[in-house]
LOKOLVO-533644 format. One record per residue (C-alpha): residue number from 0; residue in one letter; chain; z, y, x. Coordinates in pm, 1 decimal, decimal comma, padded with zeros to 6 digits. Layout:
BEGIN
   resi   resn   chain          z          y          x
    NUM      a       A          Z          Y          X
...
//
This chain:
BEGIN
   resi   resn   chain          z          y          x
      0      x       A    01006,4   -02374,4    07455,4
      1      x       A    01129,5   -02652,6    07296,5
      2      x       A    00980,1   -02959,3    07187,3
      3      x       A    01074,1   -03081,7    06877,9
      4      x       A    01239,1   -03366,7    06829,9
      5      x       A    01123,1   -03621,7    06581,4
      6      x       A    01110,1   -03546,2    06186,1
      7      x       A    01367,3   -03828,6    06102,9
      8      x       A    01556,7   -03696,6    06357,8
      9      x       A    01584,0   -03333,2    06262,7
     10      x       A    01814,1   -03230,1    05994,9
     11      x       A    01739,6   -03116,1    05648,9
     12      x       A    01679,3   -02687,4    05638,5
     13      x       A    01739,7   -02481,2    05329,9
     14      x       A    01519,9   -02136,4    05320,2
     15      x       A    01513,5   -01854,0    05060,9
     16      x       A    01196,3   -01764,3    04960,9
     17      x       A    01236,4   -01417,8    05069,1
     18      x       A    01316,2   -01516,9    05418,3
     19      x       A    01049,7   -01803,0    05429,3
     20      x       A    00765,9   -01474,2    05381,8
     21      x       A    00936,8   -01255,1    05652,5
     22      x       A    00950,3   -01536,3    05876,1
     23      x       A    00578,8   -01642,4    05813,4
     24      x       A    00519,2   -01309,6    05896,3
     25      x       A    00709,1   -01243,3    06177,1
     26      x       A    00529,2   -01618,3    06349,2
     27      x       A    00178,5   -01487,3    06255,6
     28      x       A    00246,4   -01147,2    06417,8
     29      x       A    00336,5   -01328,6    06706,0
     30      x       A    00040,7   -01371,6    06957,3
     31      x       A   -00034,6   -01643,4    07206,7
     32      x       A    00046,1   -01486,5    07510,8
     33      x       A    00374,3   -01313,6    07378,5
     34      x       A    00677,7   -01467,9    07574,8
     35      x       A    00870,2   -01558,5    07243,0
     36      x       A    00520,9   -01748,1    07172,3
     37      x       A    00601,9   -02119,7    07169,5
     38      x       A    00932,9   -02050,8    07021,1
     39      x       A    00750,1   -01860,9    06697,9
     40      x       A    00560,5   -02198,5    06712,4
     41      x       A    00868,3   -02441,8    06655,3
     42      x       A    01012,9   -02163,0    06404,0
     43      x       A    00650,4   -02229,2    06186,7
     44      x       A    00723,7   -02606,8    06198,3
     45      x       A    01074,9   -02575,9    06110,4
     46      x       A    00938,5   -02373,4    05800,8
     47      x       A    00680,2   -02605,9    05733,9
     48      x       A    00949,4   -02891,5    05649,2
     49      x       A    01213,5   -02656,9    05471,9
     50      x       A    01290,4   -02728,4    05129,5
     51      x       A    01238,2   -02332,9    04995,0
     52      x       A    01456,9   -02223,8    04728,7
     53      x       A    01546,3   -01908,8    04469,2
     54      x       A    01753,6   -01649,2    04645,3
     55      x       A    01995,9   -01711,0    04387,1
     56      x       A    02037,0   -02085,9    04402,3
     57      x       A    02073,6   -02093,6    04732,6
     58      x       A    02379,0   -02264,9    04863,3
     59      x       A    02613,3   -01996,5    05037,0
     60      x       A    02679,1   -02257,8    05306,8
     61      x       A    02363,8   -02197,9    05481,6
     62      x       A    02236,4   -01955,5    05748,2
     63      x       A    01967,9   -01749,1    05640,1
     64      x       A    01835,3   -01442,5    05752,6
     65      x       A    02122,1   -01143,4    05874,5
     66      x       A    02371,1   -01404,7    05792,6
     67      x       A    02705,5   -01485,9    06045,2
     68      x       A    02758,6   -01821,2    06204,1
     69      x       A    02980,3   -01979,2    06409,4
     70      x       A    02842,9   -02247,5    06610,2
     71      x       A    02943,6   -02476,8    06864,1
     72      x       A    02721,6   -02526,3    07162,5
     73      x       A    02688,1   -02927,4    07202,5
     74      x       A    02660,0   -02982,9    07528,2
     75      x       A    02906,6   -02680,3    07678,5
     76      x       A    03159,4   -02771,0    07372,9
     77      x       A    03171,7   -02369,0    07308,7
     78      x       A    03232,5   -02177,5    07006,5
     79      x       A    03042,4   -01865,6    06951,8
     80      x       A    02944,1   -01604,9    06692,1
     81      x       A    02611,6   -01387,3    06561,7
     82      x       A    02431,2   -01269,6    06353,6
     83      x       A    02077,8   -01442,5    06283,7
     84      x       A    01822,1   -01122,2    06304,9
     85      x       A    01428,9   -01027,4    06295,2
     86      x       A    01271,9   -00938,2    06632,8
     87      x       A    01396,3   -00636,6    06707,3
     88      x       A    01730,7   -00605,3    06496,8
     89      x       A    01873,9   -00759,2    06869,4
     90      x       A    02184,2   -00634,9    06944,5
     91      x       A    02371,1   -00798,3    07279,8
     92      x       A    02743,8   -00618,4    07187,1
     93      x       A    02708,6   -00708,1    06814,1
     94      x       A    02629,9   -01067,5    06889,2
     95      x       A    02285,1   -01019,1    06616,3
     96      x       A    02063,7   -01257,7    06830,8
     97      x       A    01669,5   -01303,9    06703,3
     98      x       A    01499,2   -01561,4    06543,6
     99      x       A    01255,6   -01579,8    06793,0
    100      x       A    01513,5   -01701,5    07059,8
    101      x       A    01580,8   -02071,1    07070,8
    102      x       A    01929,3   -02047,0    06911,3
    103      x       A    01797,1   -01833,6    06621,4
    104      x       A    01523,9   -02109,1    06525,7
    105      x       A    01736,5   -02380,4    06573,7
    106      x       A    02023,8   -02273,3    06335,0
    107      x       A    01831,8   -02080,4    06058,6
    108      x       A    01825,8   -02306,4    05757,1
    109      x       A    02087,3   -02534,9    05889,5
    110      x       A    02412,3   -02590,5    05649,9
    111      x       A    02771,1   -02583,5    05752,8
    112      x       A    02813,0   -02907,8    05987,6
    113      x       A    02479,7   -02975,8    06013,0
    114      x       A    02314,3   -03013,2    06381,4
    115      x       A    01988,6   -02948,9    06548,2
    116      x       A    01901,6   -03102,3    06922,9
    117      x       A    01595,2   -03009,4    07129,9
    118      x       A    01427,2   -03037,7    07466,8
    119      x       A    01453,1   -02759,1    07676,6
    120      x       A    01138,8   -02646,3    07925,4
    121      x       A    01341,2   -02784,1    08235,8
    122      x       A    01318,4   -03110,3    08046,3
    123      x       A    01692,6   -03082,3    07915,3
    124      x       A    01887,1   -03112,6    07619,8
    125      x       A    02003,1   -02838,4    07349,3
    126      x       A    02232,9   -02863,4    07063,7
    127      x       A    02396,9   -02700,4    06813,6
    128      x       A    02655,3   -02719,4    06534,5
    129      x       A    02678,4   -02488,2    06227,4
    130      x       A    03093,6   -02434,0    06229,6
    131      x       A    03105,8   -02172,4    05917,5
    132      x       A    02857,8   -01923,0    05750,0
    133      x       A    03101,2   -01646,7    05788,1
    134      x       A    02834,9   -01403,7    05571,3
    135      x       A    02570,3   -01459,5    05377,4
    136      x       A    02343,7   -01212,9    05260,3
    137      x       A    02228,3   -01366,0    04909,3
    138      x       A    02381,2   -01343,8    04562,0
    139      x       A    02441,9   -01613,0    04318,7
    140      x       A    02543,3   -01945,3    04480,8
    141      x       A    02476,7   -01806,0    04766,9
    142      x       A    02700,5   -01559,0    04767,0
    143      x       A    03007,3   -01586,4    05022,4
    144      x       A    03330,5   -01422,9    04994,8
    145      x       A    03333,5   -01390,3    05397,6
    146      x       A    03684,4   -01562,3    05429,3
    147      x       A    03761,1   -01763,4    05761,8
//
C-alpha cells in the first residue's frame, strides 16, 4: 500500500463529521491480515490530519462520502468518474469504487483541484487530481446543484 508522502507535502482534506465516524469505523473493523489492511492504515492517517467540519458548513467542492468525482489520473493523463463508497457499496458498472482502495483514500477529503501523490508497493508513483465534485451528498454549503 502506499506510503505516504510527507505532511508538508500532502494537501489539506476537509471531512464531515458524519463521515469522519463511519470511516473510523470502517479502519478499526479492518484487521491486520485483511488485504485492504495497509490501505485502511493510510485512510486513518489521512483522517488523523483532516480538518473535521459540520455537515452543513461543509464546502460543496469537496469529496466526501457517496459523493461523484471526476479525476484525472497524473501520471496516465486520464479522466475518469465514481462514486466514493463504504466497503461493500462496490459497484464495477456504476463506477462506486471503495474507500478502502487506493483511489478512494487518496481523493476523499480532497477539494476541486486539489492533488494527492503516493508511492506505490512496486516502488512507483500515484497521483491524482480532483476535476469536479459532480454530487455531493450534504446540505447547506455543501450542497451541489450537480451541474457539469
Amino acid at each position: 500500500m502506499p506510503a505516504t508522502a510527507s505532511l508538508e507535502q500532502r494537501p489539506p482534506l476537509v471531512i464531515p463529521t458524519t463521515d469522519l465516524r463511519s470511516l473510523r469505523e470502517v479502519v478499526t473493523a479492518t484487521r491486520p491480515s485483511d488485504p485492504c489492511a495497509a490501505v485502511a492504515a493510510w485512510l486513518a492517517e489521512e483522517l488523523d490530519r483532516a480538518a473535521v467540519v459540520a455537515p452543513e458548513v461543509l464546502p460543496r467542492r469537496v469529496v466526501t462520502m457517496h459523493a461523484q468525482v471526476s479525476y484525472r489520473d497524473d501520471v496516465t493523463d486520464e479522466v475518469g468518474r465514481m462514486t466514493l463508497v463504504y466497503p461493500g457499496e462496490e459497484d464495477a458498472e456504476a463506477h462506486a469504487v471503495s474507500v478502502l482502495s487506493p483511489i478512494g483514500a487518496a481523493l476523499v477529503g480532497l477539494s476541486e483541484g486539489q492533488s494527492i501523490r503516493w508511492r506505490t508497493p512496486s516502488g512507483g508513483f500515484r497521483g491524482l487530481t480532483v476535476l469536479r465534485v459532480l454530487f455531493q451528498p450534504y446540505g447547506g454549503a455543501g450542497a451541489s446543484d450537480g451541474k457539469p
